[in-house]
CHARMM-style PDB file with segment names, atoms N, HN, CA, C and O in Angstrom:
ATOM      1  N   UNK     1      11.356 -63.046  25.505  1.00  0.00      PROA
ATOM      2  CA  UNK     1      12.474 -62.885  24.618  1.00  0.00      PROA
ATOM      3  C   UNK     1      13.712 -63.369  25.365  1.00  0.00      PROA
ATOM      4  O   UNK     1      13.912 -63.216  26.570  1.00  0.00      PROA
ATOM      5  N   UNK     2      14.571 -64.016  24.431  1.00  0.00      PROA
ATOM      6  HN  UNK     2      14.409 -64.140  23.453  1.00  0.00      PROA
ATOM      7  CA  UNK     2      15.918 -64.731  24.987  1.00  0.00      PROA
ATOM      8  C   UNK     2      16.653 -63.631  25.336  1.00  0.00      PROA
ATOM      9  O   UNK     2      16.336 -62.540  24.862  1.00  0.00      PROA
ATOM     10  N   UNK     3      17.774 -63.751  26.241  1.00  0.00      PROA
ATOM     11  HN  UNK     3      18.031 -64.637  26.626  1.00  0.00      PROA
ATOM     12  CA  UNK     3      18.530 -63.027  25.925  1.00  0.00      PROA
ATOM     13  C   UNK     3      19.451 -62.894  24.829  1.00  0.00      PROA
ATOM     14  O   UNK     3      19.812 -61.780  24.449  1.00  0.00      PROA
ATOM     15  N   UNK     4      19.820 -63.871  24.342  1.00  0.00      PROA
ATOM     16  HN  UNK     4      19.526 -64.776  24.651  1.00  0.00      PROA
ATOM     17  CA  UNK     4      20.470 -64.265  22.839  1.00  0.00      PROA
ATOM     18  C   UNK     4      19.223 -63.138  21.887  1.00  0.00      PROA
ATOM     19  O   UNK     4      19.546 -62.038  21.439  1.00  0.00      PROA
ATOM     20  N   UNK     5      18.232 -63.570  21.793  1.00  0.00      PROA
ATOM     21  HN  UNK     5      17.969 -64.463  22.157  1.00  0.00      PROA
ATOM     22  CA  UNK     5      17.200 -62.881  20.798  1.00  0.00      PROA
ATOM     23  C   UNK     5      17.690 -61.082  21.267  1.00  0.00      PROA
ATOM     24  O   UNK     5      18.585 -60.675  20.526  1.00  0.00      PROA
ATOM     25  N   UNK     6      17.474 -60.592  21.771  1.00  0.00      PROA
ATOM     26  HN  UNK     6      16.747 -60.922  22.372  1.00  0.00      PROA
ATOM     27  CA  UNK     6      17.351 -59.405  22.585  1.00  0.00      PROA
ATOM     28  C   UNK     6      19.010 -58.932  22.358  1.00  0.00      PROA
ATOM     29  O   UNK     6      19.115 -57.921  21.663  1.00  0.00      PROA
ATOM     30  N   UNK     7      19.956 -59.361  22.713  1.00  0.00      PROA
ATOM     31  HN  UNK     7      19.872 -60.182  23.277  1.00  0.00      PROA
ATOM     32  CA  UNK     7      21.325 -59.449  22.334  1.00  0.00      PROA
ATOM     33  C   UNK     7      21.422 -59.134  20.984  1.00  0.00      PROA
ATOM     34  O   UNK     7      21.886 -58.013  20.778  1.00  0.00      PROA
ATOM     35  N   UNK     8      21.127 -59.778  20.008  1.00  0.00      PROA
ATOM     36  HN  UNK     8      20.749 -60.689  20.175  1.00  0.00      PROA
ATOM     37  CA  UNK     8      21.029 -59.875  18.488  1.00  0.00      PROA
ATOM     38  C   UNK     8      19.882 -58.987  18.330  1.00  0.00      PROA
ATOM     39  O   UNK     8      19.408 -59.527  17.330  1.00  0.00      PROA
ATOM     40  N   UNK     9      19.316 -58.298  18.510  1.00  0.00      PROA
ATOM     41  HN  UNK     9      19.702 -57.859  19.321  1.00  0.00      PROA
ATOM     42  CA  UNK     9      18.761 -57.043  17.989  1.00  0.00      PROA
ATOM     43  C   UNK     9      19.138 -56.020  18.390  1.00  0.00      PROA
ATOM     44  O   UNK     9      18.697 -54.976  17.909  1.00  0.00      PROA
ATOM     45  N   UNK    10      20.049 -56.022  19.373  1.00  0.00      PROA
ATOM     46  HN  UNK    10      20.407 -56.870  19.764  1.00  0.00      PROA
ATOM     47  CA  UNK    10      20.572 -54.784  20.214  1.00  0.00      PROA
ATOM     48  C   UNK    10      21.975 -54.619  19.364  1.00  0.00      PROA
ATOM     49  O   UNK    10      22.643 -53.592  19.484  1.00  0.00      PROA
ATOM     50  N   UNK    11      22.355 -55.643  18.543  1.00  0.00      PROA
ATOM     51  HN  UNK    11      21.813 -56.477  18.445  1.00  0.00      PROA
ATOM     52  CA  UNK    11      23.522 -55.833  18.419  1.00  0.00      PROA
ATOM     53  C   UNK    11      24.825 -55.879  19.285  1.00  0.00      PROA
ATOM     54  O   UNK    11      25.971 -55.546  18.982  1.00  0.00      PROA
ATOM     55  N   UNK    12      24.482 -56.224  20.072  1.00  0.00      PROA
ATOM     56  HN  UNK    12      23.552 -56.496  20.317  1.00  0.00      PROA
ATOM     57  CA  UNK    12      25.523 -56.192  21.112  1.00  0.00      PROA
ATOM     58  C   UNK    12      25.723 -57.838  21.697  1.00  0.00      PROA
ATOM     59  O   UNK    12      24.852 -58.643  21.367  1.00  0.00      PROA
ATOM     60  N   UNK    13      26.886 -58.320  22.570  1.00  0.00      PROA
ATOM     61  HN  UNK    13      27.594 -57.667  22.838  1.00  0.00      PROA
ATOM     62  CA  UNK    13      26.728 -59.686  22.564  1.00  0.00      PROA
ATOM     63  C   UNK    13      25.849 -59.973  23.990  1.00  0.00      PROA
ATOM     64  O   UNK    13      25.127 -59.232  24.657  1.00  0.00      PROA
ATOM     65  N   UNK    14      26.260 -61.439  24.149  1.00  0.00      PROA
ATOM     66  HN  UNK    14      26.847 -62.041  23.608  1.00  0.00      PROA
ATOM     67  CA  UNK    14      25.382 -61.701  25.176  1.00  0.00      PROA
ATOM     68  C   UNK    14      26.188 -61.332  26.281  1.00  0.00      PROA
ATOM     69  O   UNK    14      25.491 -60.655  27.036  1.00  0.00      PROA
ATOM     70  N   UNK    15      27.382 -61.471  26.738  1.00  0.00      PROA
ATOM     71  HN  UNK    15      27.949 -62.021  26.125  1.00  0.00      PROA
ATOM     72  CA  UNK    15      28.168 -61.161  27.954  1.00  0.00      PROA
ATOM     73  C   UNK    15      28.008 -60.039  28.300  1.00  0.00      PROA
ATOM     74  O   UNK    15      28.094 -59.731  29.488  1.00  0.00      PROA
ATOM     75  N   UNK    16      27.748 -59.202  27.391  1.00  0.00      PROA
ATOM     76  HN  UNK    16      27.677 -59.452  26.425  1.00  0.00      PROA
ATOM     77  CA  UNK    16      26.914 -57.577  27.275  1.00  0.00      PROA
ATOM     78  C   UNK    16      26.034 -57.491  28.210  1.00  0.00      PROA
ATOM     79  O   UNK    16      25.918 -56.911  29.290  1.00  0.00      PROA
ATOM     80  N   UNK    17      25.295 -58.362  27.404  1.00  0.00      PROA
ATOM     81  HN  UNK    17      25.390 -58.833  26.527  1.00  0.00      PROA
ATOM     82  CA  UNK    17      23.420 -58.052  27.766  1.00  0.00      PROA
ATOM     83  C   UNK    17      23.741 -58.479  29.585  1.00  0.00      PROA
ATOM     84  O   UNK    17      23.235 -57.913  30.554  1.00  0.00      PROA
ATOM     85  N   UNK    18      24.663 -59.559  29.597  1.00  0.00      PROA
ATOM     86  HN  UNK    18      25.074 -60.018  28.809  1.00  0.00      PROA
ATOM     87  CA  UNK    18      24.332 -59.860  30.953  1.00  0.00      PROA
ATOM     88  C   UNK    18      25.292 -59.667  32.012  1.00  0.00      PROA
ATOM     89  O   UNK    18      25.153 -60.392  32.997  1.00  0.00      PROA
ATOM     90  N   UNK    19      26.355 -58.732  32.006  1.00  0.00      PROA
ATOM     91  HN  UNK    19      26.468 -58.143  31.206  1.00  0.00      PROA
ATOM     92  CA  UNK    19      26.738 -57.503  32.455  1.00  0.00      PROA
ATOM     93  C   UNK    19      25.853 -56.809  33.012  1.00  0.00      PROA
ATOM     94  O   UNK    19      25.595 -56.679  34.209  1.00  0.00      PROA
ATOM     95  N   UNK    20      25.017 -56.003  31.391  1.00  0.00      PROA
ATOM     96  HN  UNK    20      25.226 -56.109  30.419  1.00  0.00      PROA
ATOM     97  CA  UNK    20      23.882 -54.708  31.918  1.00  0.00      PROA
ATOM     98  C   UNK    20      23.227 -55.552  32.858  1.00  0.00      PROA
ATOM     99  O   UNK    20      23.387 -55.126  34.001  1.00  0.00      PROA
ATOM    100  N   UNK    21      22.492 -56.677  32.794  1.00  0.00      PROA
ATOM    101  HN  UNK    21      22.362 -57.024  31.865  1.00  0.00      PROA
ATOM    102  CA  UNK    21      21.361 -57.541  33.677  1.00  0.00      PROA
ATOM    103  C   UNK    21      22.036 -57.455  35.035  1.00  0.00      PROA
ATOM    104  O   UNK    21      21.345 -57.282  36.039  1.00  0.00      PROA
ATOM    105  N   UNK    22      22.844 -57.525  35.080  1.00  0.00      PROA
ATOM    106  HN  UNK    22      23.406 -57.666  34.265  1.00  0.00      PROA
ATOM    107  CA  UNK    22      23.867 -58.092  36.699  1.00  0.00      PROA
ATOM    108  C   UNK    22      24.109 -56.750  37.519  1.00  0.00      PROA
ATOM    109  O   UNK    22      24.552 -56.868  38.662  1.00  0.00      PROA
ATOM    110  N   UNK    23      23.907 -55.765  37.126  1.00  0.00      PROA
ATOM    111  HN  UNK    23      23.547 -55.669  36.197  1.00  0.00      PROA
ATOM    112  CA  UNK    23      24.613 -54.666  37.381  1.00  0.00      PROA
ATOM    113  C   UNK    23      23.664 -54.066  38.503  1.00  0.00      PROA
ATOM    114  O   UNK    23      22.563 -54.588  38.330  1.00  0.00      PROA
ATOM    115  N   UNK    24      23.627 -53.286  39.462  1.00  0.00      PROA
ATOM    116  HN  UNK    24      24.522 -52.862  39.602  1.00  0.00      PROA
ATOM    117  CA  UNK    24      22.790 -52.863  40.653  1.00  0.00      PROA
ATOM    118  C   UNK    24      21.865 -51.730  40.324  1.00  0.00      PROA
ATOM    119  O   UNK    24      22.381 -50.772  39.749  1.00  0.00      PROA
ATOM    120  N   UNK    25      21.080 -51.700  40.490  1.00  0.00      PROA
ATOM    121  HN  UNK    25      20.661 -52.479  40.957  1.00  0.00      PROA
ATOM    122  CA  UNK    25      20.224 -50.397  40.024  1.00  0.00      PROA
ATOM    123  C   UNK    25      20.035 -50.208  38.593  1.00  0.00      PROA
ATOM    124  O   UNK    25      19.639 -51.040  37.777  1.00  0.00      PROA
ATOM    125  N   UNK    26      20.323 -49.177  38.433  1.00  0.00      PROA
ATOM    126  HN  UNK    26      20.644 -48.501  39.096  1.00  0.00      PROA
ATOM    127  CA  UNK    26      19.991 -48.777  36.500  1.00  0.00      PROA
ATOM    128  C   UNK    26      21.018 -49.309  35.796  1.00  0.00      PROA
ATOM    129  O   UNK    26      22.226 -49.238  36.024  1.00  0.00      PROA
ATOM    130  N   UNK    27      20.502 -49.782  35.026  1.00  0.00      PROA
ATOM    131  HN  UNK    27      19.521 -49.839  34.841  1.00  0.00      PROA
ATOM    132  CA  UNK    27      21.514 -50.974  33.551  1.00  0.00      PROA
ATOM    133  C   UNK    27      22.800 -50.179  33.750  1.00  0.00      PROA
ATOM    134  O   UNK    27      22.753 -48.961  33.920  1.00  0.00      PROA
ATOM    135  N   UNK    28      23.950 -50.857  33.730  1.00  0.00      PROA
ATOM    136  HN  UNK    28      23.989 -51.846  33.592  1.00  0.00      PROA
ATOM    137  CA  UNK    28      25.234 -50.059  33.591  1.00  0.00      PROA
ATOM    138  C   UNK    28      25.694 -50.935  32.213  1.00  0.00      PROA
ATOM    139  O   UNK    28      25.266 -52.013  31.799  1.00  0.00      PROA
ATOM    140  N   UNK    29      27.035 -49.780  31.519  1.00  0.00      PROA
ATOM    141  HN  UNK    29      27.382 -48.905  31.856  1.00  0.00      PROA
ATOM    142  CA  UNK    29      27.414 -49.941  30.351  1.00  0.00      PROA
ATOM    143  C   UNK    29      27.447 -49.097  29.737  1.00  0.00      PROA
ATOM    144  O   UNK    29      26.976 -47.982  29.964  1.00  0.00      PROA
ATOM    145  N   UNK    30      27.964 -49.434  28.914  1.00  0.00      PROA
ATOM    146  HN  UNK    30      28.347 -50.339  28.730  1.00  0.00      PROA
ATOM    147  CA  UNK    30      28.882 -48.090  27.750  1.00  0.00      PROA
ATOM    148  C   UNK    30      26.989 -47.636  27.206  1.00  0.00      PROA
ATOM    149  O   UNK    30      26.085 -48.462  27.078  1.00  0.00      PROA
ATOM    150  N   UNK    31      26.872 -46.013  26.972  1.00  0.00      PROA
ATOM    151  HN  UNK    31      27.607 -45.343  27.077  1.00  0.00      PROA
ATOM    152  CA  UNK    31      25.914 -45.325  26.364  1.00  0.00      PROA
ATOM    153  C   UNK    31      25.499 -46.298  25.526  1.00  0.00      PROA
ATOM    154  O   UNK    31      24.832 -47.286  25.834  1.00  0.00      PROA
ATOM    155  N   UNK    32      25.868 -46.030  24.566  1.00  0.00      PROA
ATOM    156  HN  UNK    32      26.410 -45.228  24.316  1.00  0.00      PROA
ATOM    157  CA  UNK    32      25.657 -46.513  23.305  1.00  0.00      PROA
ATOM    158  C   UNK    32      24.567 -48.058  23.410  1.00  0.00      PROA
ATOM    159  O   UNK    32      23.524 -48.425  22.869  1.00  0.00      PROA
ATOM    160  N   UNK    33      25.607 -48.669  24.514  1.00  0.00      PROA
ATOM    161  HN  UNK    33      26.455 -48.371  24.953  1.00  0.00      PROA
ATOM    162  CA  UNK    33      25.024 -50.576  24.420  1.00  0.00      PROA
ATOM    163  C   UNK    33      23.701 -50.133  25.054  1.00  0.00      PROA
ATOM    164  O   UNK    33      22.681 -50.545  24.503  1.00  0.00      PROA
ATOM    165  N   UNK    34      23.584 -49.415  26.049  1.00  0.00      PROA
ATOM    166  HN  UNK    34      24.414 -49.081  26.497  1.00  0.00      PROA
ATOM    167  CA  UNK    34      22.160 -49.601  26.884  1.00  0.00      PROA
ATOM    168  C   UNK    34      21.448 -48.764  25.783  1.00  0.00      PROA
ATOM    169  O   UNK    34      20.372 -49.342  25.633  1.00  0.00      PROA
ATOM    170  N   UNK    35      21.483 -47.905  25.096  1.00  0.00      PROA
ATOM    171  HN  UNK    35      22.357 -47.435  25.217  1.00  0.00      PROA
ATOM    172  CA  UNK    35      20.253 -47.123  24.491  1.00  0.00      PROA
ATOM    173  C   UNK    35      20.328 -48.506  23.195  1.00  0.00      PROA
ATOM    174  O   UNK    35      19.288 -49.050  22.823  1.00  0.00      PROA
ATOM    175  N   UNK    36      21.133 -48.742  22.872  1.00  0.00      PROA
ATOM    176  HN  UNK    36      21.977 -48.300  23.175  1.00  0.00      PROA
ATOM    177  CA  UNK    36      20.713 -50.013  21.733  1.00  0.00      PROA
ATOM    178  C   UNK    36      19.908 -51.125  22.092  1.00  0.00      PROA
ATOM    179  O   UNK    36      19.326 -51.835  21.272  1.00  0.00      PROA
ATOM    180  N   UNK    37      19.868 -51.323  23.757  1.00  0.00      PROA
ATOM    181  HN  UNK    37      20.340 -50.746  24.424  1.00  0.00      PROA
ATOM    182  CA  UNK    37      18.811 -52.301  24.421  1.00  0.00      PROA
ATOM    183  C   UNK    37      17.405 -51.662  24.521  1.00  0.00      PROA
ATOM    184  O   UNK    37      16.281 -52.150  24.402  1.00  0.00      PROA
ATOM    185  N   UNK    38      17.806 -50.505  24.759  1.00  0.00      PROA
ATOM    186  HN  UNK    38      18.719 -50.109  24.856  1.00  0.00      PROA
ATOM    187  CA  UNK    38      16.150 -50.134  24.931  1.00  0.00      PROA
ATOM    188  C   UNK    38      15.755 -49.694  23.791  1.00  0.00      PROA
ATOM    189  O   UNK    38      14.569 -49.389  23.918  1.00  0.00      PROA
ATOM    190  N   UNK    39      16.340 -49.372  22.081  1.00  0.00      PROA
ATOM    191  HN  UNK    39      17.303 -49.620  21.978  1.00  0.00      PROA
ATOM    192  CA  UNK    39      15.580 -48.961  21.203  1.00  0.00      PROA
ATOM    193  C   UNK    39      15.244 -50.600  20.485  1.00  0.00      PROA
ATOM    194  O   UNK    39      14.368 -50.990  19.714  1.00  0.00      PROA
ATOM    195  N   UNK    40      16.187 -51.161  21.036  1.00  0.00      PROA
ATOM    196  HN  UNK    40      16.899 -50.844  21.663  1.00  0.00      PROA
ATOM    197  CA  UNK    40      15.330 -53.113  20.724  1.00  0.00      PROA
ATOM    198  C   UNK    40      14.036 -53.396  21.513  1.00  0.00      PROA
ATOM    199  O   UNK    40      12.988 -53.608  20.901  1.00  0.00      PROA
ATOM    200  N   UNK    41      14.079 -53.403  22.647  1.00  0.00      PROA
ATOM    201  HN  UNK    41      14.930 -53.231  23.144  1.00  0.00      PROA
ATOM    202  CA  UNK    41      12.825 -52.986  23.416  1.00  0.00      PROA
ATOM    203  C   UNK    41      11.975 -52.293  22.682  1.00  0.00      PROA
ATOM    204  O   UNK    41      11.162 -52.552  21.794  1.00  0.00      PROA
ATOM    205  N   UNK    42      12.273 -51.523  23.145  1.00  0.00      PROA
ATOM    206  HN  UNK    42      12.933 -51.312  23.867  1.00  0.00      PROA
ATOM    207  CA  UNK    42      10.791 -50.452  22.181  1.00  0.00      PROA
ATOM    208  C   UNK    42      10.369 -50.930  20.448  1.00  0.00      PROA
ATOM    209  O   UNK    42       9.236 -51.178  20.038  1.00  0.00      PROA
ATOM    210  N   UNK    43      11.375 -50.951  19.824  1.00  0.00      PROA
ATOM    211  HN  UNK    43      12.296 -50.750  20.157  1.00  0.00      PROA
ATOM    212  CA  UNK    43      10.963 -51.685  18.340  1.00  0.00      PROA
ATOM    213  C   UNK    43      10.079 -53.544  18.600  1.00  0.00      PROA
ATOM    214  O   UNK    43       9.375 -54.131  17.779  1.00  0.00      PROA
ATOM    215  N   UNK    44      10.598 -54.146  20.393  1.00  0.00      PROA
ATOM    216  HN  UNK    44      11.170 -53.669  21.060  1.00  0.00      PROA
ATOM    217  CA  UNK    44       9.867 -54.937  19.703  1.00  0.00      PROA
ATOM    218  C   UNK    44       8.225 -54.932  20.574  1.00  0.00      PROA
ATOM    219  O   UNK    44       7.645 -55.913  21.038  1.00  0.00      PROA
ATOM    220  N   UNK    45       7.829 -53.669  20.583  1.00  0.00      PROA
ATOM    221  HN  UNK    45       8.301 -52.872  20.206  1.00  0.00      PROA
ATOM    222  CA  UNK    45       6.537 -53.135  21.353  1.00  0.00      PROA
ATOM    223  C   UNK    45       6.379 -52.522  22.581  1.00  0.00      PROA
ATOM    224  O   UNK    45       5.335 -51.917  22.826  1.00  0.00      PROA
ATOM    225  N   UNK    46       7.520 -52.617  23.605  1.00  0.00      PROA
ATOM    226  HN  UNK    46       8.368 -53.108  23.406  1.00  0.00      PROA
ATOM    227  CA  UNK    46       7.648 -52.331  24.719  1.00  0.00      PROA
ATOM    228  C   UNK    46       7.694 -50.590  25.253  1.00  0.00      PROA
ATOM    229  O   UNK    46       8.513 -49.785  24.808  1.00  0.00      PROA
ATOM    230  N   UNK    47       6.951 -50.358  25.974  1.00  0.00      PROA
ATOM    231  HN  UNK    47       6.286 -51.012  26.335  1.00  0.00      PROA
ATOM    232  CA  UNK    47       7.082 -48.584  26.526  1.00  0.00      PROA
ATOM    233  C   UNK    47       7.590 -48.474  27.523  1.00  0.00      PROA
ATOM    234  O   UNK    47       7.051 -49.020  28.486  1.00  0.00      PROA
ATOM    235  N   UNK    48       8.919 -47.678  27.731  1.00  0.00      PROA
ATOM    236  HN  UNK    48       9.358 -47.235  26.949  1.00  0.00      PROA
ATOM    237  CA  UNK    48       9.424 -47.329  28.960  1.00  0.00      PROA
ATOM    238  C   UNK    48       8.476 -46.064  29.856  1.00  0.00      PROA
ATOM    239  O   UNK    48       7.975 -45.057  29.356  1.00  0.00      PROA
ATOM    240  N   UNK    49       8.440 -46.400  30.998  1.00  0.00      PROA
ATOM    241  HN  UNK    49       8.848 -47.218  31.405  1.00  0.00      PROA
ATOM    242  CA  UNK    49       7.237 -45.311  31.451  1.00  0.00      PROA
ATOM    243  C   UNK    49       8.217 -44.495  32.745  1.00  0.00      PROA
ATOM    244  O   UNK    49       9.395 -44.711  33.029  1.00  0.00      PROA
ATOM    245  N   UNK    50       7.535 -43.797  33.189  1.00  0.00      PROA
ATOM    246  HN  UNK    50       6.578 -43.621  32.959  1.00  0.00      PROA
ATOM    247  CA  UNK    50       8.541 -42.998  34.081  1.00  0.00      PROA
ATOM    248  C   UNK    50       8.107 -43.087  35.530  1.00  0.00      PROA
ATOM    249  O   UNK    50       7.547 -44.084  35.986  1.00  0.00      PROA
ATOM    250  N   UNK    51       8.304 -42.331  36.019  1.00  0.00      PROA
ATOM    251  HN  UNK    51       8.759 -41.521  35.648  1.00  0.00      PROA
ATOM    252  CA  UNK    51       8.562 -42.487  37.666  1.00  0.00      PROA
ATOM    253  C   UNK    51       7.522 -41.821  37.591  1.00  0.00      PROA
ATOM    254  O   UNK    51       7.506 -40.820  36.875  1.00  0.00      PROA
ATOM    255  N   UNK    52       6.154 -42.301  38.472  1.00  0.00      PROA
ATOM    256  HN  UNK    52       6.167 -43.114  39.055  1.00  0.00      PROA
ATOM    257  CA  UNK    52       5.185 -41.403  38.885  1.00  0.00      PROA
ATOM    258  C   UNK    52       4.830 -41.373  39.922  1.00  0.00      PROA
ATOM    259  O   UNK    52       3.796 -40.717  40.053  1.00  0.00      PROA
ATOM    260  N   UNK    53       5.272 -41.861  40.923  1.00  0.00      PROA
ATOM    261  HN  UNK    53       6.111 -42.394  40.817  1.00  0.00      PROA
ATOM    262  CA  UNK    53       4.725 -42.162  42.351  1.00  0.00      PROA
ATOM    263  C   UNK    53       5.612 -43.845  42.700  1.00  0.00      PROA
ATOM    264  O   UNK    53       6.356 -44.333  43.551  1.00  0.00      PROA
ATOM    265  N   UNK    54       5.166 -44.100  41.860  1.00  0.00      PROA
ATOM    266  HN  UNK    54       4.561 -43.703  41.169  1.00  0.00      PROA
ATOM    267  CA  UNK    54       5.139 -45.654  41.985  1.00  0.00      PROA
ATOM    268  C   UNK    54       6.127 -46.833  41.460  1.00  0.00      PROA
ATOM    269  O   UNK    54       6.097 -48.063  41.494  1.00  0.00      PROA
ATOM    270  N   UNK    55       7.128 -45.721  40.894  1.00  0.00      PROA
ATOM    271  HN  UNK    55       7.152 -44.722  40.867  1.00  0.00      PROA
ATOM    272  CA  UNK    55       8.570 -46.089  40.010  1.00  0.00      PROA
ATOM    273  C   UNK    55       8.012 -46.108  38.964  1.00  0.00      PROA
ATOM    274  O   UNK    55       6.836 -45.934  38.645  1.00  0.00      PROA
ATOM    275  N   UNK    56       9.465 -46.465  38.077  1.00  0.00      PROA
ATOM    276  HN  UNK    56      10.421 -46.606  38.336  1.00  0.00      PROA
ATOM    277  CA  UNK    56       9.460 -46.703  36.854  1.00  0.00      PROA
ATOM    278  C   UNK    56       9.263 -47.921  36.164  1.00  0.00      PROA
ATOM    279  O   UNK    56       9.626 -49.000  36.631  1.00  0.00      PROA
ATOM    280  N   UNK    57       8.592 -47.766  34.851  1.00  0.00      PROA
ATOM    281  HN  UNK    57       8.297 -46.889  34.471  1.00  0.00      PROA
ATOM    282  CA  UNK    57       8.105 -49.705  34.684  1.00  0.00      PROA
ATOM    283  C   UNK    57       8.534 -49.568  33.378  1.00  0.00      PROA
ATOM    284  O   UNK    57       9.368 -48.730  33.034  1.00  0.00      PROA
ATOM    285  N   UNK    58       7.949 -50.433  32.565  1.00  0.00      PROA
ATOM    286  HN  UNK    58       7.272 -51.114  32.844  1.00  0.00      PROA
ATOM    287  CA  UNK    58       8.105 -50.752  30.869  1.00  0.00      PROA
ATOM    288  C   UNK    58       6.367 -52.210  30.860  1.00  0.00      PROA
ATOM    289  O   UNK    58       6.085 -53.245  31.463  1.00  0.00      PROA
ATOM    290  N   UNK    59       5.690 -51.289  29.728  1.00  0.00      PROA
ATOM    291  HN  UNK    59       5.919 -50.448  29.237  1.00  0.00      PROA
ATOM    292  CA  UNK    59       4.544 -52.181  29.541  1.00  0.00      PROA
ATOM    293  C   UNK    59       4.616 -52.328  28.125  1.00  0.00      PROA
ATOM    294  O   UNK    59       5.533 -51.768  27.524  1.00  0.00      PROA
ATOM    295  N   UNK    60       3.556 -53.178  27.357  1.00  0.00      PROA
ATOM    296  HN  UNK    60       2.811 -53.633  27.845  1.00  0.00      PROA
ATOM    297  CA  UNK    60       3.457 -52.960  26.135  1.00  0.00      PROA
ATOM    298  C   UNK    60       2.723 -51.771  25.459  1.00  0.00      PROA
ATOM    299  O   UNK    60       1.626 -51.347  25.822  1.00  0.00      PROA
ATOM    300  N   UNK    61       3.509 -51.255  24.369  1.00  0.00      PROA
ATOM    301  HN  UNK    61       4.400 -51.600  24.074  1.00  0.00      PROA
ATOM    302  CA  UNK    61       3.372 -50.210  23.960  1.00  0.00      PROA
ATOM    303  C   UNK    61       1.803 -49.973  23.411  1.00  0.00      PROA
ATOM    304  O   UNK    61       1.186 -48.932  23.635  1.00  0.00      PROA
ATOM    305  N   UNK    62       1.318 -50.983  22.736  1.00  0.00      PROA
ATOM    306  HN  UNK    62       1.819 -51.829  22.554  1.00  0.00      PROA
ATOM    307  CA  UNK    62      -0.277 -50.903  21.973  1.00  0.00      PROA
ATOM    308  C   UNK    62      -0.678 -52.594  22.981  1.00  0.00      PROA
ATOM    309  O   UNK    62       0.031 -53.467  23.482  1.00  0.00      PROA
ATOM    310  N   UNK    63      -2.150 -52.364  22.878  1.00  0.00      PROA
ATOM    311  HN  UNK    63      -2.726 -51.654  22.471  1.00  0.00      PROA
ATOM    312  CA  UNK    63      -2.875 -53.312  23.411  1.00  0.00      PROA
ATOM    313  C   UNK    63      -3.134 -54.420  22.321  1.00  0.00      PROA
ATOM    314  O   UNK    63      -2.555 -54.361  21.237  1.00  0.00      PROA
ATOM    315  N   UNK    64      -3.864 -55.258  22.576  1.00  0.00      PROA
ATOM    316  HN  UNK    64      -4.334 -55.306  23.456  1.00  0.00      PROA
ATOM    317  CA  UNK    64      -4.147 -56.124  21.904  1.00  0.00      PROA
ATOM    318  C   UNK    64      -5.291 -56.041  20.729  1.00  0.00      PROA
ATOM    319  O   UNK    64      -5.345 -56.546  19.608  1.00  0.00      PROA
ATOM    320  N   UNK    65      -6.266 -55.110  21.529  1.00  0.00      PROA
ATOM    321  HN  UNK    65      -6.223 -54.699  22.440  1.00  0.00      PROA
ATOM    322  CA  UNK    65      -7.512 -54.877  20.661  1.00  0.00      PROA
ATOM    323  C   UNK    65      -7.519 -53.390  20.331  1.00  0.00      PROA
ATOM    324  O   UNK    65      -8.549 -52.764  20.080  1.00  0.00      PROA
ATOM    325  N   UNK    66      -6.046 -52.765  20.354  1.00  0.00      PROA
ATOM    326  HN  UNK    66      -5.209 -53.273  20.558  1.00  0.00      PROA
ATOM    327  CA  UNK    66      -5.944 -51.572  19.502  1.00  0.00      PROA
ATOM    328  C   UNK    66      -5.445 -51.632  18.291  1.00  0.00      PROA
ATOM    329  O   UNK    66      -5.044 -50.620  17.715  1.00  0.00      PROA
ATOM    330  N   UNK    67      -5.412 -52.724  17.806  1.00  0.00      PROA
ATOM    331  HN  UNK    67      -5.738 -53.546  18.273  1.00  0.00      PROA
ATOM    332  CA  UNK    67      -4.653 -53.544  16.757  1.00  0.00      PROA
ATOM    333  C   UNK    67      -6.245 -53.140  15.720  1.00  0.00      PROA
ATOM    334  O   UNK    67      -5.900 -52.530  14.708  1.00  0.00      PROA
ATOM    335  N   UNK    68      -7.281 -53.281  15.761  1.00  0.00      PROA
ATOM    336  HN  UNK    68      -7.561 -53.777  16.583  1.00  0.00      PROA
ATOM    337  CA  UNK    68      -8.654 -53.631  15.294  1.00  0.00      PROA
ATOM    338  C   UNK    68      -8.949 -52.754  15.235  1.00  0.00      PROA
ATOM    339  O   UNK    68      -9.025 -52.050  16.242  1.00  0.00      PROA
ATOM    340  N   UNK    69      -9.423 -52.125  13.487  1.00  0.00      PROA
ATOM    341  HN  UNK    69      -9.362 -52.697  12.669  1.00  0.00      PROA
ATOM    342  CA  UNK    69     -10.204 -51.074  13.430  1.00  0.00      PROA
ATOM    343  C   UNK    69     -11.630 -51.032  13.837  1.00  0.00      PROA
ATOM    344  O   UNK    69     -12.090 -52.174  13.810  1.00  0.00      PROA
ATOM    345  N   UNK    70     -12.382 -50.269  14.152  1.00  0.00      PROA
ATOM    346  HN  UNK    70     -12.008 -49.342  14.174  1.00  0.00      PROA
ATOM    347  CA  UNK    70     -13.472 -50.522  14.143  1.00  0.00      PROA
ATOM    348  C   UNK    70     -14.217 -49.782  13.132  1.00  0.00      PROA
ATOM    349  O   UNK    70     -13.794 -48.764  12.586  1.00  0.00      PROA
ATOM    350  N   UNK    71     -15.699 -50.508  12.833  1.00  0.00      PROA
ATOM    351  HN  UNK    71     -16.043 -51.336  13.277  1.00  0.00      PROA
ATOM    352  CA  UNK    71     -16.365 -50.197  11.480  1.00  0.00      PROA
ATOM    353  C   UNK    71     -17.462 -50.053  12.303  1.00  0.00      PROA
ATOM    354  OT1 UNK    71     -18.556 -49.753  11.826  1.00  0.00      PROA
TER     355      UNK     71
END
């Protein structure tokens, strides 16, 4: 995903998006802009996961072949 794409679903602009990107450690920026990045994230499949040992990541939320019912 572009950042333009990702920008435009977050509604926020791109100098935004790449602010938060530039910033040291955890996304910085007004509340609002970063939770509007990550509920774009997540709407477009993505899972934020948490710190378990091993840090924190973001994978895709459903697999590929959880898509497929089975009969």
């Amino acid at each position: 995903m572009s950042q333009a794409e990702l920008a435009s679903l977050a509604s926020i602009s791109v100098p935004t998006l790449k602010r938060m990107e530039a910033s040291e450690g955890l996304a910085s920026g007004m509340a609002n802009n970063v939770r509007a990045v990550v509920t774009a994230l997540e709407q477009a499949g993505l899972e934020f996961i948490p710190e378990n040992g091993g840090g924190a990541g973001i994978r895709f939320s459903r697999r590929a072949n959880d898509t497929h019912e089975e009969h």
